[in-house]
C-alpha positions as CSV (number, residue, x, y, z in Angstrom):
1,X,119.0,150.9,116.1
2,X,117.3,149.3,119.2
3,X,117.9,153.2,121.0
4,X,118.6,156.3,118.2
5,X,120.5,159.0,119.0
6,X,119.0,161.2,116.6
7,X,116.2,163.7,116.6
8,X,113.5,160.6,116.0
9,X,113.8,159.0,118.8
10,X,110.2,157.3,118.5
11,X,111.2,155.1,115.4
12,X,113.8,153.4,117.9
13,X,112.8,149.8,118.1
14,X,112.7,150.1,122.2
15,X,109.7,152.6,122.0
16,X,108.3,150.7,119.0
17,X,108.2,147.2,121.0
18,X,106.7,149.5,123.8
19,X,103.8,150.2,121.7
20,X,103.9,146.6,120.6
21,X,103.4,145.3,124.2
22,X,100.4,147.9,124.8
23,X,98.5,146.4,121.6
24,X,99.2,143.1,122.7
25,X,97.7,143.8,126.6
26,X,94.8,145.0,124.8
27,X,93.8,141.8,122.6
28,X,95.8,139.0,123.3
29,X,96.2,136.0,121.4
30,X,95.6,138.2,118.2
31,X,97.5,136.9,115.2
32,X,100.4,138.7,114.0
33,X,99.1,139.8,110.5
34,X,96.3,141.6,112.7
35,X,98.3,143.0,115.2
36,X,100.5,144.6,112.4
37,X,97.5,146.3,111.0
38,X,96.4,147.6,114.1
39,X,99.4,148.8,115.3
40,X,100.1,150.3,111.5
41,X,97.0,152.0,111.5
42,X,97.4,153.7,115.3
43,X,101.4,154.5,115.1
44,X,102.9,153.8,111.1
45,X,105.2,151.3,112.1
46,X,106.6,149.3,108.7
47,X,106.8,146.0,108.7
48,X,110.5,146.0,109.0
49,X,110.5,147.7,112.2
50,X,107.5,145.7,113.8
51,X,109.2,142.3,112.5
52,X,112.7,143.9,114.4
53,X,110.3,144.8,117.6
54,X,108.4,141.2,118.0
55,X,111.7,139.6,117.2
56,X,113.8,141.6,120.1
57,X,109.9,140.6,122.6
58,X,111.1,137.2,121.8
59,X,114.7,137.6,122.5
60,X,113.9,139.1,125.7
61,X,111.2,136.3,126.4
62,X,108.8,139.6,126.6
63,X,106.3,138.0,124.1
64,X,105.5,134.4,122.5
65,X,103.8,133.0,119.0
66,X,102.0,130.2,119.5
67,X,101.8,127.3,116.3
68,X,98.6,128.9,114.9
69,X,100.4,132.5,115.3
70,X,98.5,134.2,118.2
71,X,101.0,136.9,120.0
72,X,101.0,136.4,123.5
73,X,103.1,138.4,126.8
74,X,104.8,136.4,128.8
75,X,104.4,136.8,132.1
């Protein structure tokens, strides 16, 4: 699931996070609840997939939560 072979390559979560990352360089330190709706609204990501994508930005120590739930990159 993190890269499709199919015909829908852009519902991959690779390309999703990607798109994750460039809402995140735009407002940083926007909580996660807001940064789903924007990113919902600009590319109809469901929550499943954007909860997969900013799970795999941690994993990869791409992006961070802090405790009151701002999103940040980690540089």
């Amino acid at each position: 699931m993190l890269l499709l072979n199919d015909i829908k390559p852009e519902m991959s979560i690779y390309y999703c996070a990607s798109l994750l990352i460039k809402e995140i360089k735009k407002q940083e330190g926007q909580d996660i609840v807001s940064l789903y709706k924007t990113v919902k609204e600009k590319h109809r990501i469901s929550l499943k997939i954007f909860a997969y994508c900013l799970d795999w930005l941690y994993l990869i120590e791409a992006a961070k939560v802090d405790k009151k739930g701002g999103v940040y990159l980690c540089t």
